[in-house]
Every structure is written in structure tokens, then in C-alpha cells.
C-alpha positions as CSV (number, residue, x, y, z in Angstrom):
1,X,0.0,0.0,0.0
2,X,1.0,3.6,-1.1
3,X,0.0,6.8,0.8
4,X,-2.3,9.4,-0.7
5,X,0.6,11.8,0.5
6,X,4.4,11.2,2.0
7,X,2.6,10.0,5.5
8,X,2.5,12.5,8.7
9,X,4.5,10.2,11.5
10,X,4.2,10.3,15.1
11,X,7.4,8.9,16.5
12,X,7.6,8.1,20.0
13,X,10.8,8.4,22.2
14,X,9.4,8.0,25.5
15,X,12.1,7.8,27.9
16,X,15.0,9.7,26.0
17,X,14.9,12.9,23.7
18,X,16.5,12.4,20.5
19,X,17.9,15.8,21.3
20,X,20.3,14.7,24.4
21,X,23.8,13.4,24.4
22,X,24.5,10.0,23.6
23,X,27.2,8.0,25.9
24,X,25.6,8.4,29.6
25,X,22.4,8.2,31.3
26,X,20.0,6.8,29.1
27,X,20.9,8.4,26.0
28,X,22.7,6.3,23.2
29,X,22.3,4.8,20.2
30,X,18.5,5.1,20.0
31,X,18.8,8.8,20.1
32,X,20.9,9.1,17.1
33,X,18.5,6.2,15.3
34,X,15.1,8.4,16.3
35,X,16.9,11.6,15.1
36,X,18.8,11.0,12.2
37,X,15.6,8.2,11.1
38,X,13.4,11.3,11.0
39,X,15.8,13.6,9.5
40,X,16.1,10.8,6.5
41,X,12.3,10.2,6.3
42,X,11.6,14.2,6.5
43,X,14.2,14.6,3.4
44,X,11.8,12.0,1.8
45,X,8.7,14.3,2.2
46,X,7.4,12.6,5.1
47,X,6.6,14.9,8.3
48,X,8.1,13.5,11.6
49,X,6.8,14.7,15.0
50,X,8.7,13.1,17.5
51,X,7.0,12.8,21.1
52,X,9.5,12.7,24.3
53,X,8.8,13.3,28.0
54,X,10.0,16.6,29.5
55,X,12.4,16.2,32.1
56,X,12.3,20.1,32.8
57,X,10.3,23.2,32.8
58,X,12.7,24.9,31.1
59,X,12.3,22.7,28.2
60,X,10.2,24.6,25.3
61,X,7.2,22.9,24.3
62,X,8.3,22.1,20.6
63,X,11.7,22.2,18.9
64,X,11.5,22.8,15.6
65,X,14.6,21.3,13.5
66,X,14.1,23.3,10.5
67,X,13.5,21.7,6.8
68,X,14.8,23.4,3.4
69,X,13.0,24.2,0.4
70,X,13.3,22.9,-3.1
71,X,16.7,25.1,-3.6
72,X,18.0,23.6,-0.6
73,X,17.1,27.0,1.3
74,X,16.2,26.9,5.2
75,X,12.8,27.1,6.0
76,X,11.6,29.9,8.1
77,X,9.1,29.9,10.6
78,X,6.2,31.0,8.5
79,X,7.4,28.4,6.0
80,X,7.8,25.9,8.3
81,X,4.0,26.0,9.8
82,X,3.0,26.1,6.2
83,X,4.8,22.8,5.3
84,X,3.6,21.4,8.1
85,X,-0.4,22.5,7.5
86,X,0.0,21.8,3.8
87,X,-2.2,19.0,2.4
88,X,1.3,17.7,0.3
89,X,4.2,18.6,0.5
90,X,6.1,19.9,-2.6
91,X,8.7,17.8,-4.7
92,X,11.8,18.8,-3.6
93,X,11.1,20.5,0.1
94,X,12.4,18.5,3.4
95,X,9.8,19.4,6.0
96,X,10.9,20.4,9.4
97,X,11.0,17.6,12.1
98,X,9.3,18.8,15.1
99,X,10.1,17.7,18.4
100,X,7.7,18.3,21.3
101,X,8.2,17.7,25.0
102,X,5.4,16.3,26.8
103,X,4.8,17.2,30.6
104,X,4.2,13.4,32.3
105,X,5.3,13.0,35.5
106,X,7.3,15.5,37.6
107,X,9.9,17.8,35.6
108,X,12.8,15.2,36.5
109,X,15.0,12.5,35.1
110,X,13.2,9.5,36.3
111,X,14.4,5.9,37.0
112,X,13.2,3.8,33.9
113,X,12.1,1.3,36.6
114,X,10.1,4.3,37.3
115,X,8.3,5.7,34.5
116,X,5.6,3.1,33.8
117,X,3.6,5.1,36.4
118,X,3.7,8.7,34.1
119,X,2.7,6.4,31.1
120,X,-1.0,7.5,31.1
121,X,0.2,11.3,31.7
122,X,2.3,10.6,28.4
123,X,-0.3,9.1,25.9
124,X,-3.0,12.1,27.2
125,X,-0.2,14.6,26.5
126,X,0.1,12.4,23.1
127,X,-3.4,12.6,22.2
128,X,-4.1,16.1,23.1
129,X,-1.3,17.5,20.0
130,X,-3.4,15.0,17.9
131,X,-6.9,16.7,19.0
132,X,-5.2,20.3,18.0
133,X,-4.9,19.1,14.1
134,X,-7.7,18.1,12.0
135,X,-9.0,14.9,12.3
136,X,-7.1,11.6,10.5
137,X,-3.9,13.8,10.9
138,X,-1.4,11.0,11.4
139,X,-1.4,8.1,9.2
140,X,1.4,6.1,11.6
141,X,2.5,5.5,15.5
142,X,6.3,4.6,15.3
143,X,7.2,4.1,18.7
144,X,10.7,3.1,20.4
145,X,11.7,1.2,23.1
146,X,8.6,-0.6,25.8
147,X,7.7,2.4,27.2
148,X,7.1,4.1,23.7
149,X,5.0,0.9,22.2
150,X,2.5,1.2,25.6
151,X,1.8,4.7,24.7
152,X,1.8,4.0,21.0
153,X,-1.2,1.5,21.6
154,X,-3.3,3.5,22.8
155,X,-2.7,6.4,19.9
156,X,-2.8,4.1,17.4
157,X,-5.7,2.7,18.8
158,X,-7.3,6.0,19.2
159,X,-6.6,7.1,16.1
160,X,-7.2,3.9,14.0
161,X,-3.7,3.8,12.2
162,X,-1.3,1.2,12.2
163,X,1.7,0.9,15.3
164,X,4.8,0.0,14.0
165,X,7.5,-1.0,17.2
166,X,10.8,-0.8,17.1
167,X,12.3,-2.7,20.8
168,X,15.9,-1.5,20.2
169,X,16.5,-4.0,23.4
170,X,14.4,-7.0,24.3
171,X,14.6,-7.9,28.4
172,X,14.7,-11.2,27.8
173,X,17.7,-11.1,25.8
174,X,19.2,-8.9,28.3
175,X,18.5,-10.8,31.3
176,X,20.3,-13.9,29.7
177,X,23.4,-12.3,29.6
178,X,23.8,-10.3,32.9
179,X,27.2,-9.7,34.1
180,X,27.8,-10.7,37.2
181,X,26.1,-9.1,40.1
182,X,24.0,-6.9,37.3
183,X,20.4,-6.1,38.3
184,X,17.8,-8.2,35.5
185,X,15.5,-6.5,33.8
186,X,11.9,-6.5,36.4
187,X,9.1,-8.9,35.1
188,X,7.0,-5.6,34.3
189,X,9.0,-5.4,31.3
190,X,8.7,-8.6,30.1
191,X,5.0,-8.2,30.3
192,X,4.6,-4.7,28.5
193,X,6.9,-6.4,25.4
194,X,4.8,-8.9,25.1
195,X,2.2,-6.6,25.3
196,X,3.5,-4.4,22.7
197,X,4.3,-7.4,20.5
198,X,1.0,-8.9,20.0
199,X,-0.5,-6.0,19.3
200,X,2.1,-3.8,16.8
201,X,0.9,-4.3,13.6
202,X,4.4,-4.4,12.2
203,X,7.9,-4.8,14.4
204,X,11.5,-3.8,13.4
205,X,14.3,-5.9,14.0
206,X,17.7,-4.0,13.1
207,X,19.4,-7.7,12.5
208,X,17.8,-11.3,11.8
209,X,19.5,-12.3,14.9
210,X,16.5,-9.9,16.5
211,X,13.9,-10.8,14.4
212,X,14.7,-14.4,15.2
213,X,14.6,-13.1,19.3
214,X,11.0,-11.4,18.7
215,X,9.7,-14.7,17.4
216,X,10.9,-17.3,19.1
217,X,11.2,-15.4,23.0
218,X,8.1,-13.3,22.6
219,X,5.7,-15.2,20.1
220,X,5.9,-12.8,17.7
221,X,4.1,-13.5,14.3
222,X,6.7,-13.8,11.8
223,X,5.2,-12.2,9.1
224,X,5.0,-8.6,10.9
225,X,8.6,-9.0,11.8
226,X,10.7,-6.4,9.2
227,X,14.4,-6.4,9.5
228,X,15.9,-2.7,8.6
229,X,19.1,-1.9,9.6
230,X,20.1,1.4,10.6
231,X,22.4,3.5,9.1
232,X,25.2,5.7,9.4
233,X,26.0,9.3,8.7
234,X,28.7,7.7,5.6
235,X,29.5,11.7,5.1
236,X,30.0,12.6,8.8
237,X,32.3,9.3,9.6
238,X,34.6,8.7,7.0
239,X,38.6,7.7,6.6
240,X,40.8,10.6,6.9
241,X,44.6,10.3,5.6
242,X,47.3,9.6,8.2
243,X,48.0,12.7,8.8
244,X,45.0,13.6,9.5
245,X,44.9,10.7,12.2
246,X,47.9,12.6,13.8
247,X,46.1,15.7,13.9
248,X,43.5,14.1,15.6
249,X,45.5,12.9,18.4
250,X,47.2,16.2,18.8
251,X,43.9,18.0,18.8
252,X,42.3,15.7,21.5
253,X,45.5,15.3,23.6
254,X,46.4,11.8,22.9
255,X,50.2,9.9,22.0
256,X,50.8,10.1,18.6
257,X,53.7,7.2,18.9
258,X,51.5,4.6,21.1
259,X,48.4,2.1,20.3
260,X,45.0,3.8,21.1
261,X,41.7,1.7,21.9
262,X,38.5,3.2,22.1
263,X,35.5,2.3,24.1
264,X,32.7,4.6,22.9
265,X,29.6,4.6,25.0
266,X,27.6,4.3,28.5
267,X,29.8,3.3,30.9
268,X,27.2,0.4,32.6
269,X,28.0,-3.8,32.7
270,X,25.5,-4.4,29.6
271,X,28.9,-2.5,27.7
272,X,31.7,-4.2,29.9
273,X,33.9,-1.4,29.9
274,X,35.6,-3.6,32.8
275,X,36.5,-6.0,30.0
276,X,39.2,-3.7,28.6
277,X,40.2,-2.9,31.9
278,X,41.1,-5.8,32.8
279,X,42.7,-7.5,29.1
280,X,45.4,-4.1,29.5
281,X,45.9,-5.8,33.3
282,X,46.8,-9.4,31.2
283,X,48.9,-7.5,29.0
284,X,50.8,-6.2,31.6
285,X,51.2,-8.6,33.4
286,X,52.3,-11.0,31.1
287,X,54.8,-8.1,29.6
288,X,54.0,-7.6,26.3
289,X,52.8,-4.1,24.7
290,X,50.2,-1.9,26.6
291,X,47.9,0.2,24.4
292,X,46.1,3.1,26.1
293,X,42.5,2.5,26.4
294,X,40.1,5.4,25.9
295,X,36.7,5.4,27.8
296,X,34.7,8.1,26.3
297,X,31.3,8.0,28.3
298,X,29.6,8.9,30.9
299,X,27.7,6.6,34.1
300,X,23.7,4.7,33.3
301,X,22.7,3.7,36.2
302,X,25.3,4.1,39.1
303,X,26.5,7.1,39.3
304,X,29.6,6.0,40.5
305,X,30.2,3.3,37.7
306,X,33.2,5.7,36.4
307,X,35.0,6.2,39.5
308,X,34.1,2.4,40.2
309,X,35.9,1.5,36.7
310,X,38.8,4.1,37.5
311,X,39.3,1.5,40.9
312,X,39.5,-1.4,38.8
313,X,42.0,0.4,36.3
314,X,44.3,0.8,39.9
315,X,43.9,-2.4,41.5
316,X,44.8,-3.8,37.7
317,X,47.9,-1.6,37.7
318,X,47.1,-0.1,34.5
319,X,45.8,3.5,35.9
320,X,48.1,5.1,33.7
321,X,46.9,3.2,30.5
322,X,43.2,4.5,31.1
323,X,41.6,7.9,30.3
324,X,37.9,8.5,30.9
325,X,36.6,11.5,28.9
326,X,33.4,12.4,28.8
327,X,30.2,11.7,25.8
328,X,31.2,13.5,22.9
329,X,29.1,15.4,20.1
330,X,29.2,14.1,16.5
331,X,32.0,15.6,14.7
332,X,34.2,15.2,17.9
333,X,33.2,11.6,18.1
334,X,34.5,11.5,14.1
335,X,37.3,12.7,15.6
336,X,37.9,11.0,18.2
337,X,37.6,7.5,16.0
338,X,40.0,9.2,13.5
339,X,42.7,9.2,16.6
340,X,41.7,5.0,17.4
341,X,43.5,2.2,16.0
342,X,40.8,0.5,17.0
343,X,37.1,0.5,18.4
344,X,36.6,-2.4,21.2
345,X,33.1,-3.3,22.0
346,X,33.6,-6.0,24.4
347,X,29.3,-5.4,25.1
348,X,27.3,-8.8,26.8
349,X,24.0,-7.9,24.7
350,X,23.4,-5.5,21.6
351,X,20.9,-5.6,19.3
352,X,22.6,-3.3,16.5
353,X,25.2,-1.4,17.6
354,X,25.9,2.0,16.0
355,X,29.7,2.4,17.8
356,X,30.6,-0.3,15.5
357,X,28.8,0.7,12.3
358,X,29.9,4.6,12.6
359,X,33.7,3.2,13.6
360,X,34.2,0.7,10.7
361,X,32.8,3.9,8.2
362,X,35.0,6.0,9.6
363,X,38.0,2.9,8.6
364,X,38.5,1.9,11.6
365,X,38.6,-2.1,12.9
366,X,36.5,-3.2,15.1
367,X,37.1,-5.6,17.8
368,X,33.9,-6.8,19.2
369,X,32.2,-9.3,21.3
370,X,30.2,-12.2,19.4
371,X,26.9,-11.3,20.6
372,X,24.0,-9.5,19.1
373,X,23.9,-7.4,16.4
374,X,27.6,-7.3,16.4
375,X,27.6,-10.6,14.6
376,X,25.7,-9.0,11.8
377,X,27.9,-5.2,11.7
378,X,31.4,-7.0,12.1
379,X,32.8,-9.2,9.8
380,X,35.2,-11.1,11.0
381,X,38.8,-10.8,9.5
382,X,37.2,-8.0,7.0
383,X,36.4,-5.3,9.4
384,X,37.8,-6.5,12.8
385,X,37.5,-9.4,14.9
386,X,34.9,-11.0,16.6
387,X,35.6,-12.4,20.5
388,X,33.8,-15.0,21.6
389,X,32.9,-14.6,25.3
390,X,34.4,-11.9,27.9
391,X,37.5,-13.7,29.3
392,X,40.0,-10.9,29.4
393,X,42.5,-13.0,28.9
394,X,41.4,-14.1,25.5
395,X,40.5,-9.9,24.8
396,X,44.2,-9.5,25.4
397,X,45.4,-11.8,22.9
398,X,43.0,-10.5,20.4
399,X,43.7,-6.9,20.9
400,X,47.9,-7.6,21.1
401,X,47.2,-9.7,18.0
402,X,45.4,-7.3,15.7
403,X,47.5,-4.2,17.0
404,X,50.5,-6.2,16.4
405,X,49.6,-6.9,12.5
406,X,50.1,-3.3,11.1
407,X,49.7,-4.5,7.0
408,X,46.3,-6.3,8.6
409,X,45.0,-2.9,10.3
410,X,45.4,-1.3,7.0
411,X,43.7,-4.0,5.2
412,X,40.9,-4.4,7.8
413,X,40.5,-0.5,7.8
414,X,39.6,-0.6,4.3
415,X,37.7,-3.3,4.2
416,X,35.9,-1.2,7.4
417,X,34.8,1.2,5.3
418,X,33.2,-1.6,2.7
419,X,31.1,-2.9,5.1
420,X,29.8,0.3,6.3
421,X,28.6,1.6,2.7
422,X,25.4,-0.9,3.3
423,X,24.1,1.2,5.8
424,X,23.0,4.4,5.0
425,X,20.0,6.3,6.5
426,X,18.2,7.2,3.1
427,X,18.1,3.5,2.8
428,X,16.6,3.0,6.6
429,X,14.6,5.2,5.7
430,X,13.2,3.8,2.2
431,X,12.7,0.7,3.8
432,X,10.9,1.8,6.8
433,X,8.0,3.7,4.2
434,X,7.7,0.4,2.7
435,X,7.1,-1.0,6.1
436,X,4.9,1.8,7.5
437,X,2.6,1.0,3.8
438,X,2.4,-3.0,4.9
439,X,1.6,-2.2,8.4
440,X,-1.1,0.5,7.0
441,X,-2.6,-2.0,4.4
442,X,-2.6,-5.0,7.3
443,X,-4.3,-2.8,9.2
């Protein structure tokens, strides 16, 4: 099925504005998926309202990310509200993508654990922008995460248009690969998934290895389950020269004569941070080469997980081989992959994982764990090297290995870049209309 018009989208972010930092509290990867999916579906015609709970009165109501017209001029205001209105929307004109923050709850970050009780607040404040427009207004509910898909029921329900879910992470999946002394996900949100599951009239899974989850953990129907894979920014991260990898370093401080690992992301145990930690404390001990690991994130969860990682780097005797620095924005993060000889992603559960997509397009390997969506981003021997399992003794070998082999970094940095030029956010973005037509014509 075909829309009469590039469809009107209400995208649901419940817990985490697309608009925050990735790398600490709750904010990563989905942000950049919700944000940069919108901005690709917007350039497409389509006109994205993303939905997000305010976590402060200071917060405006709406953001409005402006669109261009068909010269590739910025919209105005004026021209943005008429976009918006318009019955069509012109060849050649990106709308704007709006953002609005939705008063649920008190004005304060809350506990995930926490906000199933501001859910109802959420879908009235949901329903209310619908009842401002003229009736039929949206034509799809795109929700994110468990929290997102219980509000998007009931809009879609409301509003008789299909719900198409995207889980980004499944508790079951998570809870079967806890670290040790890691809290499990509560049964609550188990329930709500399945929940969201049997009713969604389409579900995307960024890998098969998460369609195959929905299906056979949660009972999903197979034939709703669409796999689309993100995609990455292919202009943003891309390989740079040499010497601009040396300018890098300099710029952000770093050796330019010494072997750099990154960890990019949320310092918590789902990532395993502690992994690194502890293959630099094999290395050492064992004498060979020591690269410096950098940890560019911030705490989820604990708020002491960073100094609590810091303690482990000391006990390990490798405090001087570890440098925290906090969540970076996009072009620093380009950077800061530029300066990497590799990216590690020693993670016990991911269902995509954008670190590793937005690394190997940048050209830079990839070591990761064997779990996930990693299995699907990382070829192994190509673009990096899969690990199976979190032994840090076996990390060590891996990452002394493949920083050992420098005519195999060069070859796997190229070979980085090949596997990233699959993903590409005008083709999530393609794929997803197709999806949000099937779910519509299901319907």
C-alpha cells in the first residue's frame, strides 16, 4: 500500500529525547537512530513529529529542526507552519521535524524502573497534540523502546492507524546475559513487550539475529517482523589520511607514537567497559605491549560506575593506561575515531550497535564481542575481529594480535569502510516507508 501523501509520522521516544547526548544516562544509540531516522524520512517528504517526555520546565514545548526548500534554502518559521499544515508537501522540500516535549510525571530524570507510572500522563499529552490538528492527521504511530510501544497503543488505537515498534533492546535477551552481580531486567517489562508485541501491527528488528529473538522469546508473528538496519552518517564518519589521524590525536591530547583503543559509550556492565580494563591488566602482566585504552562515556545507572571502573584500572595496575573523557558530540566523536587504532566493543547484549557501524565507516577495525547485532555489523577478518565470550585473557590476545599486524589494520581499515557503505539512512529510511505502507494496508 501507497499513501495518498508522504505519510505524517508520530514517532515516539518516550524515555529519551532524540535531542540529548548519547554516551551516559540513558541516551545512546536510539537517540541518534530516532533523530537522524526522522531527518532521513523528512528529506523524503514525510513529516516526523517526534514525542518525548519533558524532564524540565525549562524545556520549550516544541523544537522545531528546520526543513529546506526545493533550492536547498532553510525554512523559516512561516514556512515551516505552512509545510507542516500543507495537504502535500512539494517535490523537492524536506519538511521540518518537530520535536515536542510532553509534561508526564514530575519535571525530573526518572528511574526507567520508574516511568511506567507517568505512562498514562504521556499518551494524554500524546493525544491532546493529535486533537489540536484536524482529524485523521497522522497516518502512523512509530514508537521506540517498551515504554514508547505502551503509549503507542493507545494512539494508534485512538486514532485507528497502524503501530509500527521498534524494541531496540528485548529484556529477555538482556537478562540472559547479565554480568555478574548486574540487576535483571523487572518482570513488568517482560509483560509490557509482550504486550506491545501482540498488538504492533508491524515490528522492526535492526538484525535477523533480532527478528529471530521477537519470534521465538516473545511469540511474535513472523510475518509482521521487518528487519531494517540502521544506518550511518557515511558523510559525517569517513577515513581521513594519516595525517590527519595525527592531527587528531594532537587535537584531543592523545600519543601520537603509542596504540589507542576506544570504548565509545555508556559506561554500565550491559557494555563491559571492565572487560578492557582488565585485558590491559593481562597484557601487563604478562609483559607484552600496553595500548592506552580510551573510555569516552559517561555513568547509566550508578553514578559512581566511572570512578568504580577508575578502581578497577588501579587495582589492575594499568591507571596510567586508562583515560575516561566524557560523551562526545558528533564531529568530535568523528574525531575521536579518527585518533583509534581500533574501536573495542567488548558489550554482553546489543541488538545493533551504531559504535561499531559509525567506527568501521570511519575505517576503523573493530574488535567486538560475538553477541547481538555485532555478529551481523562485524565481519570477521574483513572489518575486525569477533571475541567470543568476555574472558579478558582471550580480549588480550585479540587486541595484542590485531594491533601487532600493522599491513592487517590497513587492510581491515579498508575493508571497514566496505562494510559500512550498506548502511546508509536514506536507505533505513526507504525501507521503513515500505514498512509503514504494509503495516497501514494489514491494518
Amino acid at each position: 500500500m501507497t499513501f495518498e501523501h508522504a505519510p505524517r509520522v508520530a514517532m515516539l521516544s518516550v524515555h529519551t529525547s532524540p535531542l540529548e547526548q548519547p554516551g551516559t544516562g540513558d541516551a545512546g544509540g536510539m537517540n541518534v537512530y530516532v533523530l537522524e531516522l526522522s531527518r532521513a524520512l523528512a528529506a523524503r517528504g514525510a513529516r516526523v513529529e517526534i514525542f518525548t517526555r519533558a524532564t524540565s520546565s525549562d524545556l520549550p514545548e516544541t523544537v522545531v529542526l528546520p526543513g529546506t526548500d526545493a533550492a536547498g534554502r532553510e525554512l523559516g518559521h512561516d514556512e515551516s507552519r505552512d509545510v507542516l499544515l500543507a495537504a502535500a508537501v512539494e517535490p523537492g522540500v524536506t519538511p521540518p521535524v518537530l520535536v515536542h516535549h510532553v509534561p508526564a510525571g514530575p519535571f525530573e530524570r526518572l528511574d526507567k524502573n520508574d516511568l511506567p507510572g507517568v505512562l498514562c500522563g504521556m499518551a494524554a499529552g500524546v493525544l491532546r497534540s493529535e486533537a489540536a490538528r484536524r482529524p485523521g492527521w497522522y497516518d502512523v504511530v512509530h514508537s521506540h523502546y517498551w515504554l514508547s510501544g505502551q503509549v503507542g497503543r493507545i494512539a494508534a488505537d485512538r486514532w485507528e492507524v497502524p503501530l509500527v515498534h521498534t524494541a531496540h533492546t528485548l529484556a529477555r535477551v538482556k537478562n540472559a546475559s547479565l554480568a555478574p552481580g548486574d540487576t535483571p531486567e523487572p518482570h513488568g517489562r517482560v509483560l509490557g513487550e509482550e504486550q506491545v508485541v501482540a498488538e504492533a501491527d508491524a515490528l522492526v528488528a535492526s538484525t535477523p539475529c533480532e527478528a529471530h529473538e521477537l519470534v521465538e522469546l516473545y511469540g511474535a508473528d513472523p510475518s509482521r517482523v521487518h528487519i531494517v538496519e540502521p544506518g550511518v552518517d557515511l558523510d559525517r564518519f569517513a577515513p581521513v589520511a594519516a595525517a590527519d589521524r595525527l592531527a587528531a590525536r594532537r587535537a584531543l591530547g592523545l600519543p601520537v607514537d603509542r596504540d589507542v583503543v576506544l570504548f565509545a559509550g555508556r559506561v554500565q556492565a550491559l557494555k563491559a567497559p571492565d572487560v578492557l580494563v582488565r585485558a590491559l591488566g593481562v597484557l601487563r602482566a604478562t609483559g607484552r605491549r600496553v595500548p592506552l585504552l580510551v573510555v569516552l562515556g559517561g555513568p547509566s545507572g550508578r553514578s559512581t560506575a566511572v570512578r568504580e571502573l577508575q578502581a578497577l584500572a588501579a587495582v589492575t595496575g594499568v591507571s596510567d593506561d586508562v583515560v575516561v573523557r566524557p560523551p562526545a558530540d558528533r564531529d568530535t566523536l568523528a574525531t575521536w575515531y579518527h585518533a583509534a587504532d581500533v574501536v573495542a566493543m567488548p558489550s554482553r547484549s546489543e541488538s545493533f550497535g551504531l559504535v561499531a557501524a559509525e567506527a568501521q565507516a570511519s575505517g576503523v577495525p573493530v574488535v567486538a564481542a560475538a553477541v547481538g547485532g555485532l555478529r551481523s555489523i562485524v565481519e570477521d577478518g574483513v572489518s575486525g575481529r569477533l571475541v567470543r565470550g568476555h574472558d579478558p585473557a582471550v580480549w588480550a590476545d585479540v587486541l595484542s594480535g590485531v594491533l601487532a599486524d600493522e599491513a592487517g589494520l590497513v587492510t581491515m581499515s579498508g575493508g571497514a569502510r566496505q562494510v559500512a557503505e550498506r548502511f546508509g539512512w536514506g536507505t533505513t529510511a526507504d525501507q521503513l516507508l515500505k514498512v509503514y505502507g504494509v503495516a497501514a494496508e494489514g491494518r
